[in-house]
RONUMI-413851 format. One record per residue: residue number from 1; residue in three letters; x, y, z of N, C-alpha, C in turn. Coordinates in steps of 0.1 Angstrom, whole numbers, always signed. Example, Ala and Ser with C-alpha at 12.3 -4.5 7.8 and 13.67 -1.06 7.14 Angstrom:
<sites>
     i    aa     n.x     n.y     n.z    ca.x    ca.y    ca.z     c.x     c.y     c.z
     1   Ala    +132     -57     +78    +123     -45     +78    +132     -33     +78
     2   Ser    +128     -22     +71    +137     -11     +71    +129      +0     +79
</sites>
This chain:
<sites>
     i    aa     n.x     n.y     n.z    ca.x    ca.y    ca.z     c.x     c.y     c.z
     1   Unk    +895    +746   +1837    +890    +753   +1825    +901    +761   +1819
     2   Unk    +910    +765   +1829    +925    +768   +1819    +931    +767   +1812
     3   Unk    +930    +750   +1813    +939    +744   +1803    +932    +742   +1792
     4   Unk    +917    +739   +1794    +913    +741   +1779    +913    +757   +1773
     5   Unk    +912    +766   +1780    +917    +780   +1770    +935    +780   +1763
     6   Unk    +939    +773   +1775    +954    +774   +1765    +960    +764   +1753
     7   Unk    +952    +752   +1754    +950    +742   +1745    +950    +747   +1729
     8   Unk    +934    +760   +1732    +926    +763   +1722    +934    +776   +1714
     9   Unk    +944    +778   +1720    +949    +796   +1723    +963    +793   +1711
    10   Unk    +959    +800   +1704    +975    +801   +1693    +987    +805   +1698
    11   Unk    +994    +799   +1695   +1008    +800   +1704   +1016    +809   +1699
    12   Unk   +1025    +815   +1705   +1036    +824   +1698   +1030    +836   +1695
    13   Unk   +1037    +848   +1690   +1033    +858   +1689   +1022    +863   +1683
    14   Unk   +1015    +854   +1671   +1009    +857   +1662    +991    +860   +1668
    15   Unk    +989    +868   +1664    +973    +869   +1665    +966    +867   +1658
    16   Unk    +966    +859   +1644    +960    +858   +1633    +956    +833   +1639
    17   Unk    +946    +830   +1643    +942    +821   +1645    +943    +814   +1629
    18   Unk    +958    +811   +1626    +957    +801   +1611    +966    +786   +1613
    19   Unk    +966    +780   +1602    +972    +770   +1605    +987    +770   +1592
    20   Unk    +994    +761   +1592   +1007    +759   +1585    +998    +761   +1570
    21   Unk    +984    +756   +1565    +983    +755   +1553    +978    +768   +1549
    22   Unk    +976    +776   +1555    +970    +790   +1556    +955    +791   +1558
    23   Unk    +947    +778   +1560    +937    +780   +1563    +932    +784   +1579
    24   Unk    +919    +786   +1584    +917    +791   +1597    +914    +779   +1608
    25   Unk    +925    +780   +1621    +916    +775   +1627    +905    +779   +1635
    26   Unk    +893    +777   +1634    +884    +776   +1640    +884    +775   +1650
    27   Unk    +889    +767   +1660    +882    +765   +1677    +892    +777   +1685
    28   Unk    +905    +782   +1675    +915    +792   +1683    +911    +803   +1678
    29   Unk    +902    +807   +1665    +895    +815   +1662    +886    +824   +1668
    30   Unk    +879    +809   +1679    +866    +815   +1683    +870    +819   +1701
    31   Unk    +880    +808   +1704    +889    +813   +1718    +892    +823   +1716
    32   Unk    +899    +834   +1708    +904    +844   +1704    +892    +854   +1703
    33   Unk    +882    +854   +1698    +872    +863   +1694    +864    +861   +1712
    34   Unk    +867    +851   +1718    +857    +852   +1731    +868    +851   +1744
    35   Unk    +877    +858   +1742    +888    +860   +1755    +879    +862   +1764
    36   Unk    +891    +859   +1777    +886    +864   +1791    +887    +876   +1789
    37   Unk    +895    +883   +1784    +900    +898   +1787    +888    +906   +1790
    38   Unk    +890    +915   +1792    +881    +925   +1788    +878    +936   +1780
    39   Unk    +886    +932   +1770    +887    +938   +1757    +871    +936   +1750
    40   Unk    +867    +942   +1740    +861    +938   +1731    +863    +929   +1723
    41   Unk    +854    +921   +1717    +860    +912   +1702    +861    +925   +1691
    42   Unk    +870    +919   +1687    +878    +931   +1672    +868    +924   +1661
    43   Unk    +857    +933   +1651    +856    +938   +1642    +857    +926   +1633
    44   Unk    +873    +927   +1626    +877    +915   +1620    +876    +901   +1627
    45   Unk    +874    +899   +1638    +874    +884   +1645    +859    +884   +1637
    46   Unk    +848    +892   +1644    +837    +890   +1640    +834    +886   +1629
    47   Unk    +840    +892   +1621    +836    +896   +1604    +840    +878   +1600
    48   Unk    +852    +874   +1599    +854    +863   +1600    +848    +851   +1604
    49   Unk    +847    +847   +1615    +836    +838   +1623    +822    +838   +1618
    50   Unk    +818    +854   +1608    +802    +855   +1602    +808    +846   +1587
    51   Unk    +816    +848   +1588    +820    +844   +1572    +821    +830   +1573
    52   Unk    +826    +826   +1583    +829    +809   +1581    +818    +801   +1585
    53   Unk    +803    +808   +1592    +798    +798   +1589    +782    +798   +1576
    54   Unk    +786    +805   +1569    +777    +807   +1556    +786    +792   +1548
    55   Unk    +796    +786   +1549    +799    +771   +1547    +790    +761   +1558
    56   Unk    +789    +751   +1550    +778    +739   +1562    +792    +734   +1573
    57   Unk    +800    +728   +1567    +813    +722   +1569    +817    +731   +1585
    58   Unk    +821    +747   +1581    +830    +756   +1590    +818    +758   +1594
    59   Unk    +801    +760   +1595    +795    +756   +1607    +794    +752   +1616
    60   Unk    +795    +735   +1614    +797    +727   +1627    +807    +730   +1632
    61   Unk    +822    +735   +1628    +827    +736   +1636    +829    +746   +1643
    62   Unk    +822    +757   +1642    +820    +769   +1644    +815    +767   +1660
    63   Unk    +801    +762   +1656    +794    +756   +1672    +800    +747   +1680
    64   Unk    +805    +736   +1674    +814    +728   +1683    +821    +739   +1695
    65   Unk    +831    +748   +1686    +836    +754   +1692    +831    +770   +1701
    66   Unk    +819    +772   +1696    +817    +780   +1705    +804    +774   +1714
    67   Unk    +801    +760   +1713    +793    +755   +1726    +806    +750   +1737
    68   Unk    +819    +748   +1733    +827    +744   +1745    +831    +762   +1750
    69   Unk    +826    +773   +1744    +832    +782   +1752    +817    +787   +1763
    70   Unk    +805    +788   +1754    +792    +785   +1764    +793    +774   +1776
    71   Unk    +797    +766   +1778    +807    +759   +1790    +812    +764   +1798
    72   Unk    +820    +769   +1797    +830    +774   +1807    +823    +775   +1819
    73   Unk    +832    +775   +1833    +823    +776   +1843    +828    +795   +1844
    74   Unk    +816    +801   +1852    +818    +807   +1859    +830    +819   +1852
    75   Unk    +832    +821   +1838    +835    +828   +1828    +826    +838   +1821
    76   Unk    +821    +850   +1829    +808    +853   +1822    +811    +860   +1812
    77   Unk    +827    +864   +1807    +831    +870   +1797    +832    +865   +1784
    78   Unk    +838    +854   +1787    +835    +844   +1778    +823    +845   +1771
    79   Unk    +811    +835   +1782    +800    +833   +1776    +790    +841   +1772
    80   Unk    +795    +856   +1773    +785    +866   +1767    +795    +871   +1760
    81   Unk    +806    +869   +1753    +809    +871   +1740    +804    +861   +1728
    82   Unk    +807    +849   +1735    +795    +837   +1725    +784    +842   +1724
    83   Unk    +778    +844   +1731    +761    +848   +1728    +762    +857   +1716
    84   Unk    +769    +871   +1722    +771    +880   +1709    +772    +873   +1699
    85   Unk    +780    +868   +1700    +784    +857   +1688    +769    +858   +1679
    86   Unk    +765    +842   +1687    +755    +836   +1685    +744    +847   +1678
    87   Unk    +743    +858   +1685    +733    +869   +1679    +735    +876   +1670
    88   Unk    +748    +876   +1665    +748    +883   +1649    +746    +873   +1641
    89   Unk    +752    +856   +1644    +750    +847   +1640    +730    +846   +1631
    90   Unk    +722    +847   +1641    +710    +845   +1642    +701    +855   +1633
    91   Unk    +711    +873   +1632    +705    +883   +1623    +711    +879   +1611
    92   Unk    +720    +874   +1606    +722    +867   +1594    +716    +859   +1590
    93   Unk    +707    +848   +1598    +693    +843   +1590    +699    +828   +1580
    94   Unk    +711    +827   +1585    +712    +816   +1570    +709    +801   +1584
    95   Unk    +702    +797   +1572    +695    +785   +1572    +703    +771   +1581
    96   Unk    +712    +769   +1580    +723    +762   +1586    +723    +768   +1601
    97   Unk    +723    +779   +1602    +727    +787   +1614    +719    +784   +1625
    98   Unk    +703    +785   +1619    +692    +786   +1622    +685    +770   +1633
    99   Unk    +698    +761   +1622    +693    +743   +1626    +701    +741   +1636
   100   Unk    +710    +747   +1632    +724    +744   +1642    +716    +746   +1656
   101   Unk    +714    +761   +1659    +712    +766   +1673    +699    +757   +1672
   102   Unk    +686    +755   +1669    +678    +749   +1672    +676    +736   +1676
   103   Unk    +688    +730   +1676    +693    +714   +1676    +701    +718   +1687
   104   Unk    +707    +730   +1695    +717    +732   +1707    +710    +737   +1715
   105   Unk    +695    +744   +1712    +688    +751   +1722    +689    +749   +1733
   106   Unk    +689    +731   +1743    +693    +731   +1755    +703    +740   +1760
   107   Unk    +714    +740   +1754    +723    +746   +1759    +725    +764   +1764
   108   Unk    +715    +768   +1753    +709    +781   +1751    +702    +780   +1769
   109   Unk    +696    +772   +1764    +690    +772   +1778    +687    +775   +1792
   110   Unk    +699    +762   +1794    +710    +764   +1805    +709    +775   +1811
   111   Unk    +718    +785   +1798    +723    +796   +1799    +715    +808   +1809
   112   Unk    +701    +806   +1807    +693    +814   +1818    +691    +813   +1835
   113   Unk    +699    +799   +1838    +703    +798   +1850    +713    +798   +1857
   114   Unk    +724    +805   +1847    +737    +809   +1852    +739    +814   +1867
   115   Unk    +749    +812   +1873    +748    +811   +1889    +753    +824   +1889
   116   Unk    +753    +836   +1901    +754    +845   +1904    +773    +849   +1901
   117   Unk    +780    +858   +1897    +791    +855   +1891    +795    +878   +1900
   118   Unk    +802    +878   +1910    +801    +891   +1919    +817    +893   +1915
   119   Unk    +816    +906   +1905    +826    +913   +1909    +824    +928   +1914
   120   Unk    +832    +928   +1924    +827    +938   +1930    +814    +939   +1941
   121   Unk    +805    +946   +1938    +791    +946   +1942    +785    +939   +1930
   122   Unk    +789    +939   +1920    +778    +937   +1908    +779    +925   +1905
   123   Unk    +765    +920   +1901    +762    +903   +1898    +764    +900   +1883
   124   Unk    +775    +901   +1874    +776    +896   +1860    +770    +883   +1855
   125   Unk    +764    +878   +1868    +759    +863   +1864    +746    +868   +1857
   126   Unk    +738    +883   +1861    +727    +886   +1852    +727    +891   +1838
   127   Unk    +743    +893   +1831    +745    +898   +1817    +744    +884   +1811
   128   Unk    +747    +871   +1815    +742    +858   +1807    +733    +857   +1810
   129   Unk    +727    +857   +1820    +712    +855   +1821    +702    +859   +1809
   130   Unk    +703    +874   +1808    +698    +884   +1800    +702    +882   +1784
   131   Unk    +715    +881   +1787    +718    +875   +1769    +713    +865   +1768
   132   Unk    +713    +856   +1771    +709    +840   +1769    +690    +842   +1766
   133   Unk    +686    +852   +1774    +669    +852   +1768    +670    +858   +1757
   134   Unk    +674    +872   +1756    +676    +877   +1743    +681    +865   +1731
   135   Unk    +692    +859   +1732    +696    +849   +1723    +684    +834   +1721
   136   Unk    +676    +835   +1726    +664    +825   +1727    +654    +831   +1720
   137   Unk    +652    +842   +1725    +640    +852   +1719    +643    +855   +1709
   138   Unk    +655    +856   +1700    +658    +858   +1689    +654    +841   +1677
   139   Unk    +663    +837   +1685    +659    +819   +1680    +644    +819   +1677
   140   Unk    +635    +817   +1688    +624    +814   +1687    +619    +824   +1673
   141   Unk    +619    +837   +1672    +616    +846   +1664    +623    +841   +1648
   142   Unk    +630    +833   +1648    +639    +832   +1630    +630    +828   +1622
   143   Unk    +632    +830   +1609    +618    +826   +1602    +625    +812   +1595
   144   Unk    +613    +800   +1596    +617    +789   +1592    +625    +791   +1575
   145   Unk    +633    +783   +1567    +636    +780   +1555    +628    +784   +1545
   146   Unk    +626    +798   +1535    +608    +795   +1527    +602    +806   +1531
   147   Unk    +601    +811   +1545    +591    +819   +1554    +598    +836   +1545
   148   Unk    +586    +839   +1545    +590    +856   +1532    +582    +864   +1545
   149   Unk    +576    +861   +1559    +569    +870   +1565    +576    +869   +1579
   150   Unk    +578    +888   +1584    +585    +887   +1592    +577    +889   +1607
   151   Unk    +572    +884   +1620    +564    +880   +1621    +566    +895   +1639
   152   Unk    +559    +898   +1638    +553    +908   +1651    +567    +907   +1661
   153   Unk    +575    +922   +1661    +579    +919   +1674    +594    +907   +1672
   154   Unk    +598    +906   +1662    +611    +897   +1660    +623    +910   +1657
   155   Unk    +621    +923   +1655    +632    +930   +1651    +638    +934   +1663
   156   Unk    +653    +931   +1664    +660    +933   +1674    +672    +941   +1675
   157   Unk    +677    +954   +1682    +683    +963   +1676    +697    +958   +1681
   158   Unk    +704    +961   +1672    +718    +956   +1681    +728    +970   +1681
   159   Unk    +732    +973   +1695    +741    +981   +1693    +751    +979   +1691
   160   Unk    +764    +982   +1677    +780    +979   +1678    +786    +986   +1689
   161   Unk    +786    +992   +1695    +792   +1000   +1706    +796    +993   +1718
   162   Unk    +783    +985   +1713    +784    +972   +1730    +799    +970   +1731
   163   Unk    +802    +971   +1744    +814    +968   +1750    +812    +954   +1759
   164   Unk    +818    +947   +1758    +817    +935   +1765    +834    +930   +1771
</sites>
């Protein structure tokens, strides 16, 4: 699973995930915004990644790329910065967003049977666990294309503070 983070990973000094024509790449975009580190994702990654997929096009490839980081084995850093992802993704409500994850939901899925993941004493295999319901429960709750009613029990608070 290494080699696919370094594959995905922009080379050279630069931090800004673009290409020669100045446009973004996407799959080093979303590697970048879901490091192992233990940093937080920066603000601007976010901000970006919300922007590119309000296009249908930088959608798909949005998820392509953040279902191969939902993958990872045994990366629980990773895959609960995807989810974050995925959950601001899902309070933004655009319609695209909405088909996408609902046509990936297996994967969502999965996600609740993440294997025990011990650093330390502590089991991080339960922060995907936990995100991955939250990220379901949010899904399940989106209001279809059209729908003007917001339906019992779908408002979900997000804290920015979250450190991940």
């Amino acid at each position: 699973m290494a080699d696919e983070d370094q594959t995905l990973r922009p080379t050279g000094p630069q931090e800004r995930a673009s290409l020669p024509d100045g446009s973004i790449d996407i799959p080093a975009k979303i590697v970048s915004a879901t490091s192992r580190s233990s940093r937080a994702m920066s603000r601007e990654d976010v901000e970006e990644i919300l922007d590119l997929v309000s296009d249908q096009t930088n959608c798909s490839l949005v998820f392509d790329a953040l279902a191969k980081r939902l993958r990872v084995k045994n990366d629980w850093r990773c895959i609960v910065k995807a989810l974050l992802l995925v959950q601001l993704m899902i309070h933004r409500g655009l319609d695209d967003v909405i088909r996408q994850l609902r046509e990936r939901s297996l994967l969502l899925e999965t996600l609740q049977l993440f294997p025990p993941v011990y650093e330390g004493d502590m089991n991080k295999g339960t922060i995907v666990r936990i995100r991955a319901v939250e990220v379901l429960g949010l899904l399940r709750g989106a209001l279809p294309a059209g729908d003007t009613q917001v339906s019992e029990g779908s408002t979900v608070h997000y804290d920015a503070r979250e450190d991940v």
